[in-house]
N, C-alpha and C positions, 0 to 999 in steps of 0.2 A: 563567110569569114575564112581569111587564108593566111595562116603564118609561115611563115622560113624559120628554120633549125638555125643552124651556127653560122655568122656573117663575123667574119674578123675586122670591125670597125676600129680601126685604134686611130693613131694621131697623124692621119697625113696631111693635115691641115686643116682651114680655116674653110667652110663655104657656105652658102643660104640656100636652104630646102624649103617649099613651100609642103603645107601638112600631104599635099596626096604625092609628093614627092616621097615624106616618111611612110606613108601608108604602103608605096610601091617598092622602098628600099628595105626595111624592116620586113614586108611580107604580114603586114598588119592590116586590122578592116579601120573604117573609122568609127567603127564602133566600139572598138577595145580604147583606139588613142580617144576619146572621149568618157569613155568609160574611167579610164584612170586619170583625168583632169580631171575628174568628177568626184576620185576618189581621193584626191586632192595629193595623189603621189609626182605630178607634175605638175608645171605651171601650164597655162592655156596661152597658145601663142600662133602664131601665122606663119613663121618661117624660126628653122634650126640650123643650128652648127652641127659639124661632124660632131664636136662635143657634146652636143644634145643627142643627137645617133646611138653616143655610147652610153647616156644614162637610161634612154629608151632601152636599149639591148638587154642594159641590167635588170629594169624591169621586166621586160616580158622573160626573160629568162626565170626570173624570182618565181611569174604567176605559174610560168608550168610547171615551177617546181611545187607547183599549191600554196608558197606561201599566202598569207591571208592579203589584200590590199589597207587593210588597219593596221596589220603588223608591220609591213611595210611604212607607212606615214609615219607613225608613234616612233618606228628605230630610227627613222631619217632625220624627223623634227626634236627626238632625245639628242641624238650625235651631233649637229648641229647647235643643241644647248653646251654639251660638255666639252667639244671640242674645237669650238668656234668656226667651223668648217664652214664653206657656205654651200657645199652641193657634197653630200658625205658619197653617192653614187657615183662620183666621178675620183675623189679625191682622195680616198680609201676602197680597201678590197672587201668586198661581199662577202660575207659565211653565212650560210645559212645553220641557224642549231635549230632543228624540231620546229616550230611556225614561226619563230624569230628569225630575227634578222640579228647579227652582228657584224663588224667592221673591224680588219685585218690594217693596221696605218703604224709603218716604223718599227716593225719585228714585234709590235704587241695585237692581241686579239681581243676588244672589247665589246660587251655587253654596256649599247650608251641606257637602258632603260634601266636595268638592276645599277646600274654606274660599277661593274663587276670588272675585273679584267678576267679574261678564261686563261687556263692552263695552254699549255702546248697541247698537253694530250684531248682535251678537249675541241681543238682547231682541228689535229688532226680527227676525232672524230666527223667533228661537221663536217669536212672535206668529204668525208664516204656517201652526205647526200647534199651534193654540190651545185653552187646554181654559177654566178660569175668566176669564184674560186673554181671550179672545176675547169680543167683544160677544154675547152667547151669544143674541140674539132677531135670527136675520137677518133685513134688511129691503133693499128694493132702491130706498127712497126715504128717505135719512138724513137730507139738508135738510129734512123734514118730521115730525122724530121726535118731537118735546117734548111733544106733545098726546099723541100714542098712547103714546110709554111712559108715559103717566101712567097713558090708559087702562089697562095694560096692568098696572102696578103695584095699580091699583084694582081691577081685574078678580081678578087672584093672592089680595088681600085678602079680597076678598068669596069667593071658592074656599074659603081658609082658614077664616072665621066661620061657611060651609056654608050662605052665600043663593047655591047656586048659579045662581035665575034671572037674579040682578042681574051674577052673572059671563060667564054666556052672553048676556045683553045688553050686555056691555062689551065683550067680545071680538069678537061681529058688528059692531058698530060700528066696531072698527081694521079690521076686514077689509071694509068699504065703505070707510075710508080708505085702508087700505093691502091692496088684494086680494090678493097678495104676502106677507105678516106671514105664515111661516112658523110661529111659535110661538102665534099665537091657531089655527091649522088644528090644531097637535098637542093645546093644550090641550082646545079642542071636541071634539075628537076623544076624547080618554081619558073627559072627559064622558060624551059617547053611548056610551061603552065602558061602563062602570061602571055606567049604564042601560041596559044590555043592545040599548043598538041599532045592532046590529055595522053594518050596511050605513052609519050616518050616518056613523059612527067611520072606517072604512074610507075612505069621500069625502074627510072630512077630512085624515086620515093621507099620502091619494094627493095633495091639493092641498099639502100641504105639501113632500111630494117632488118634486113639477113646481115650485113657489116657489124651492125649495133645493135641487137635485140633489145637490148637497153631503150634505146633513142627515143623518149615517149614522144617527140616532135615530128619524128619519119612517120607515126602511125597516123599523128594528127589528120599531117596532111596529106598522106596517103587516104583518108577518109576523104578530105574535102576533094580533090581531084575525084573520085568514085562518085560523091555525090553529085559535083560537076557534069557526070556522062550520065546521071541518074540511074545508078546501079546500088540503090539504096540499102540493098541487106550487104554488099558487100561493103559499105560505107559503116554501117551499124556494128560489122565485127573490128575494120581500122580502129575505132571510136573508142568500143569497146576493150579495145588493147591498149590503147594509150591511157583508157582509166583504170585498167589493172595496173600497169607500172606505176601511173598517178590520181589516186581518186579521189583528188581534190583540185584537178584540173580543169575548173571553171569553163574555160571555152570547149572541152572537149563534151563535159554536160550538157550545154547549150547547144551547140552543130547537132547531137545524138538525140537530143527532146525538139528538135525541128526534124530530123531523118525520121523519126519515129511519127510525127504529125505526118508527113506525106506519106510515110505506109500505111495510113490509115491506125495506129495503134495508140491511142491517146492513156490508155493506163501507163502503159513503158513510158511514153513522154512523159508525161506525168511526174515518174518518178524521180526524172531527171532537172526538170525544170524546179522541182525542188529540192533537187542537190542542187543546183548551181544559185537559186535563191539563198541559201541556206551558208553556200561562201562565198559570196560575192552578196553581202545584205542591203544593199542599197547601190542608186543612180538609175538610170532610164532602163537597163537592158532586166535590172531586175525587178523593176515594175512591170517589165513585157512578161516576164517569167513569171510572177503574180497574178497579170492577170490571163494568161495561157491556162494558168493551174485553177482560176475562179471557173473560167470557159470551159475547160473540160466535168468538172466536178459539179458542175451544174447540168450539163450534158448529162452525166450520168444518173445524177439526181433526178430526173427527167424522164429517163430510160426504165429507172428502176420504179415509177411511177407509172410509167405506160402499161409495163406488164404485168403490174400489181393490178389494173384494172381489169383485166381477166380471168382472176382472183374470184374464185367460189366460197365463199365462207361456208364452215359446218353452220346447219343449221341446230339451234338449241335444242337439245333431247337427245340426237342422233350418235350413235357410238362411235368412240375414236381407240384407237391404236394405243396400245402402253404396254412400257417397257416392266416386263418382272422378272 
């Protein structure tokens, strides 16, 4: 599984993606884009609009922020009842409060399930753990942004039409502007990923993490490239950091209870495959993770079986040990 951090998808028109098209421009598996038609946070379809591009964006961004995929449906199909909207992901602005979702549309900030409106000081709150609402391209020079998000919207563009050279020379370019630009490091990065040149992909990944300590997406896939070259403890500590910043970060439970299966360490999987059961309750990935968890647990049941047969019982009469 391999995701991309921040792609500036917005409205430069009209065009038809077929799904491994989304899979290759999201930096998504097809196991998430099926996972969440399962989850029933999208429709199931064969080809997308850019428009579809950016409700995808909103969600995968939603999941690594942990929101739940229930939470997500329930806000989308509330907002939709209370505001006649027909796609609230596209048509309104994302806040995230705590595992909900709410929707930023015309200077107000609604809660469609409580049918509440929030305060100001409340939006601003949610802004501080932000998923679409957040300026999602960190940068540590904003007085200086106007040039490079341009670049940066150009850059995405040119990704899309697939003159990737003209994208990798837009993107080094922000990044002599801005050596910082957290999202031109991950996009290069999935770049050199896709061209199979893990070590570039990895540089960049790691510069993005030193940019953005924050960035729980640079660790992601700075894990997946690692697991890529099969350097699996160092994959296990990426993983591992992206679930400290997010520990509710489903796909990074799931890559970390597989990195853990090939080390041979089935209790650490174990304990992952049951986080990510545990928020992600349902569809096929988490039947796999079910029964990973029966597989191991029975292993073990097995194990501790084996060496109990070696097991000398006291015989009756003979003196034991007590504590006085």
């Amino acid at each position: 599984m391999h995701t991309r951090a921040n792609e500036q998808l917005g409205a430069f028109g009209l065009g038809s993606y077929s799904r491994q098209d989304v899979t290759r421009i999201l930096q998504i598996s097809s196991r998430q884009l099926q996972g969440w038609e399962r989850a029933g946070l999208i429709p199931q379809q064969q080809s997308y609009s850019f428009q579809d591009l950016g409700q995808l964006r909103t969600v995968r961004l939603l999941r690594a922020e942990a929101v739940p995929a229930s939470s997500i449906r329930e806000s989308i199909l509330a907002m939709k009842a209370v505001s006649g909207m027909a796609n609230p992901l596209l048509e309104a602005r994302v806040v995230r409060t705590g595992s909900r979702v709410a929707f930023r549309h015309r200077g107000a900030t609604v809660d469609p399930i409580s049918r509440q409106f929030l305060l100001e000081f409340d939006a601003g709150t949610a802004a501080e753990h932000p998923t679409a609402m957040r300026d999602t391209l960190p940068m540590h020079r904003r007085g200086s942004a106007a040039g490079i998000q341009e670049r940066f919207n150009a850059a995405v563009h040119a990704e899309e039409r697939g003159e990737k050279q003209k994208a990798i020379a837009l993107y080094e370019e922000i990044l002599e502007l801005d050596p910082k630009y957290a999202a031109a490091c991950i996009n290069l990065g999935t770049l050199s990923f896709h061209e199979r040149r893990f070590e570039r992909a990895e540089q960049y990944y790691r510069r993005a993490a030193e940019a953005d300590p924050g960035y729980v997406l640079a660790y992601f896939d700075l894990g997946n490239v690692l697991d890529e070259v099969g350097r699996l403890e160092e994959s296990v500590v990426a993983y591992q950091r992206a679930l400290a910043l997010s520990p509710r970060y489903a796909d990074a439970h799931y890559n970390l209870a597989l990195a853990y299966e090939r080390l041979d360490r089935p209790r650490a999987a174990l304990r992952h495959w049951n986080a990510y059961a545990r928020i992600d309750k349902q569809g096929p990935w988490t039947d796999h993770a079910r029964k990973q968890m029966r597989t191991i647990l029975s292993r073990e049941t097995l194990a501790i079986a084996t060496r109990a047969q070696g097991f000398v019982p006291r015989r009756k009469g003979t003196a034991a040990l007590r504590l006085v």
